[in-house]
C-alpha positions as CSV (number, residue, x, y, z in Angstrom):
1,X,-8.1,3.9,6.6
2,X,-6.9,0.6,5.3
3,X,-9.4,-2.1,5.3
4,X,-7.6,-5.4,5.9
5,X,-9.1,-9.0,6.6
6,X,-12.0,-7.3,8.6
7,X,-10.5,-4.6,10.2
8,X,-10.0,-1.1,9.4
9,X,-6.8,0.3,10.0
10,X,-5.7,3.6,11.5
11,X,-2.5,5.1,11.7
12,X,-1.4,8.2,12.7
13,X,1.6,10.3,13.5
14,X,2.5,11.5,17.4
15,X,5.2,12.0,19.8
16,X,4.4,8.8,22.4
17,X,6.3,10.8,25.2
18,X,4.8,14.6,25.4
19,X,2.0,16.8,23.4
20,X,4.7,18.8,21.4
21,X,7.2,18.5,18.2
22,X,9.1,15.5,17.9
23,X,9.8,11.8,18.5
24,X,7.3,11.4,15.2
25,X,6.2,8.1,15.1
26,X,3.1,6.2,14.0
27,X,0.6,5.0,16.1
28,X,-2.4,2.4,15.0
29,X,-5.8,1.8,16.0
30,X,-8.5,-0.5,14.5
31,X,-11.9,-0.6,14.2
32,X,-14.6,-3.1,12.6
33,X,-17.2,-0.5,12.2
34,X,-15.6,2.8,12.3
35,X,-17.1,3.8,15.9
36,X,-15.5,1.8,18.1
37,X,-11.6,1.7,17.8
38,X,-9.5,-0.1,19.5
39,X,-5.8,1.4,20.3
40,X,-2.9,-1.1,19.5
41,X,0.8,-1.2,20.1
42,X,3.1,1.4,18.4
43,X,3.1,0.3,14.9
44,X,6.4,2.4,13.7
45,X,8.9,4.4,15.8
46,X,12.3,6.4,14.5
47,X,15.0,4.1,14.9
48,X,17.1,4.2,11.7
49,X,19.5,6.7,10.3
50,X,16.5,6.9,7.2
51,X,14.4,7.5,9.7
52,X,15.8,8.9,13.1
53,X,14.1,12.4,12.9
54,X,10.9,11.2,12.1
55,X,8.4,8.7,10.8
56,X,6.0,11.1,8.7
57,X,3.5,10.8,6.9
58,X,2.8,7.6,4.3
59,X,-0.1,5.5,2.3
60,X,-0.9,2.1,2.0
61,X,-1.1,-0.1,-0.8
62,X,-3.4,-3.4,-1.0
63,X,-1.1,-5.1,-4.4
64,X,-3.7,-7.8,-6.2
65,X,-2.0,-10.7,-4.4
66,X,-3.0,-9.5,-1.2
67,X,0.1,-8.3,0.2
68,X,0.5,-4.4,2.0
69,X,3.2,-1.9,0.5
70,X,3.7,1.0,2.8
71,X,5.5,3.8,2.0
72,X,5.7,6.5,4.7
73,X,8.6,9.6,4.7
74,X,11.3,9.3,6.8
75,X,13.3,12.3,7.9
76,X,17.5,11.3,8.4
77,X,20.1,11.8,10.4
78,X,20.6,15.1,7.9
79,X,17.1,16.2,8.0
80,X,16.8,15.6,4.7
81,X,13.1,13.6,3.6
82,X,13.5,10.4,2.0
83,X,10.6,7.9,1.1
84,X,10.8,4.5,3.3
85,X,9.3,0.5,3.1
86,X,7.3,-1.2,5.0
87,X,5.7,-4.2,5.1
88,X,4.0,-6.6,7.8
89,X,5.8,-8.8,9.7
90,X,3.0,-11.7,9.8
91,X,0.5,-11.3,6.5
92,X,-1.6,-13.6,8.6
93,X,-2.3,-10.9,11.2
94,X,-5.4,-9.4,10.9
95,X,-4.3,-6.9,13.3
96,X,-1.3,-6.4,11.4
97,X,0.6,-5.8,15.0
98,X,4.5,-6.2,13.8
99,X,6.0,-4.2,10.7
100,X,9.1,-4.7,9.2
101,X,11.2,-1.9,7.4
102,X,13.2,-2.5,4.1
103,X,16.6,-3.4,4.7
104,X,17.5,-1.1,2.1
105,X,15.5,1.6,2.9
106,X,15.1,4.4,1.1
107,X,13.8,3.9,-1.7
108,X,13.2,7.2,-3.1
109,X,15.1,10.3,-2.5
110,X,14.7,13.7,-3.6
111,X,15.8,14.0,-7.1
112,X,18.4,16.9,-7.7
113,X,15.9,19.9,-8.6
114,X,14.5,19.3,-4.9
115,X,15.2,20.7,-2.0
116,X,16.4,18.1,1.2
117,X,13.2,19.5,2.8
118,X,10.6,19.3,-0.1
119,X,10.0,15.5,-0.6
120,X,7.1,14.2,0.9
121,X,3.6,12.6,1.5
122,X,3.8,9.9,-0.4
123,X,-0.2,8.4,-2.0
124,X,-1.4,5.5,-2.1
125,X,0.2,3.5,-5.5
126,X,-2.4,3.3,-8.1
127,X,-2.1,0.6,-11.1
128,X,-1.8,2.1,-14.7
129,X,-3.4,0.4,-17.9
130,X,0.9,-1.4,-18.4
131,X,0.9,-2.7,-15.3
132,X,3.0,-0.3,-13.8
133,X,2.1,1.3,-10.4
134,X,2.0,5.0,-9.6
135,X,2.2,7.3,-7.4
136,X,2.9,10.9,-6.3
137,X,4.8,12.7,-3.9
138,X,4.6,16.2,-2.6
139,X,7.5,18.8,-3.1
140,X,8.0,22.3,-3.8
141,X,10.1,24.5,-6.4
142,X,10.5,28.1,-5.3
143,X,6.9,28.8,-4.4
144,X,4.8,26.7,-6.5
145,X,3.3,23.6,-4.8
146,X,4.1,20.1,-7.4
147,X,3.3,16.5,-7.2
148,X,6.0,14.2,-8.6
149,X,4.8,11.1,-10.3
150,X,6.7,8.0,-9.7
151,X,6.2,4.5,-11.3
152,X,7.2,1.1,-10.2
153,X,6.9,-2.2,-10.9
154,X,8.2,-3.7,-7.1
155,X,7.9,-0.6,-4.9
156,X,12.1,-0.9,-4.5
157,X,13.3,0.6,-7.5
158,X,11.0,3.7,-9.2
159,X,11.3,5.7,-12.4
160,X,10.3,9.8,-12.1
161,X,7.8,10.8,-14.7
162,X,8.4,13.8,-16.8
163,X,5.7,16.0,-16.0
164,X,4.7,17.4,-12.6
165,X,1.0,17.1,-11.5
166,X,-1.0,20.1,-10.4
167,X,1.4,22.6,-9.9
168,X,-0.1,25.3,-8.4
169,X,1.8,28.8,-7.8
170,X,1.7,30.1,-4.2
171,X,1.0,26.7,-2.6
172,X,4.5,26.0,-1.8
């Protein structure tokens, strides 16, 4: 979970109208001692075209000044997965109740050796010894399971890395 002015943050994909496939959107509970949790509002729901069939899977990012990167995958009006920004509405919220999406959402989408379906997961952003931020997200080519490796300086505009991490035949 995310720990965040006190609170440890939850979220988690489900469909908010029935217990099978679809409507994929996040749902957020908090906790200050990770028994007890307490079930908030609907933090994200599918409601743009980057986004319409699905808000998937995603990681948060504390940056050093405090602020909260979230990058979660989106699946579009194409079905094709494309990585999405978030951020909180009101910094000030401890409960972080209201996100806001990036008006120019997507950020990242699958470079042309992926497939429309194969472009997901994205981790938490990690900071390299030149300042730069990293992360990964997962994808497939043929049948071998890959992490790409991304970097960024302003989590709107990222750079793929040459190499693939952990490929692993048979995984994908």
């Amino acid at each position: 979970p995310l720990f965040y002015k006190g609170w440890y943050h939850l979220f988690y994909q489900y469909n908010p109208d029935s217990a099978v496939w679809g409507n994929i959107t996040w749902g957020h509970a908090v906790s200050a001692d990770l028994i007890h949790w307490l079930y908030l509002p609907i933090a994200m729901v599918p409601d743009q075209w980057y986004d319409i069939n699905g808000v998937w899977t995603g990681s948060a990012t504390i940056l050093p000044d405090g602020q909260i990167v979230m990058l979660y995958t989106g699946s579009t009006d194409k079905s094709v997965q494309v990585q999405n920004l978030a951020y909180p509405a009101d910094p000030s919220d401890p409960l972080l109740l209201d996100w806001v999406k990036y008006p120019v959402n997507p950020v990242l989408v699958p470079p042309r050796h992926i497939g429309p379906k194969d472009f997901r997961d994205p981790t938490t952003a990690w900071a390299g010894p030149d300042g730069k931020w990293r992360l990964t997200i997962g994808s497939t080519i043929g049948k071998t399971g890959i992490s790409l490796v991304y970097q960024t300086t302003d989590f709107k505009t990222y750079e793929l890395l040459d190499e693939y991490l952990h490929p692993v035949p048979g995984a994908g």
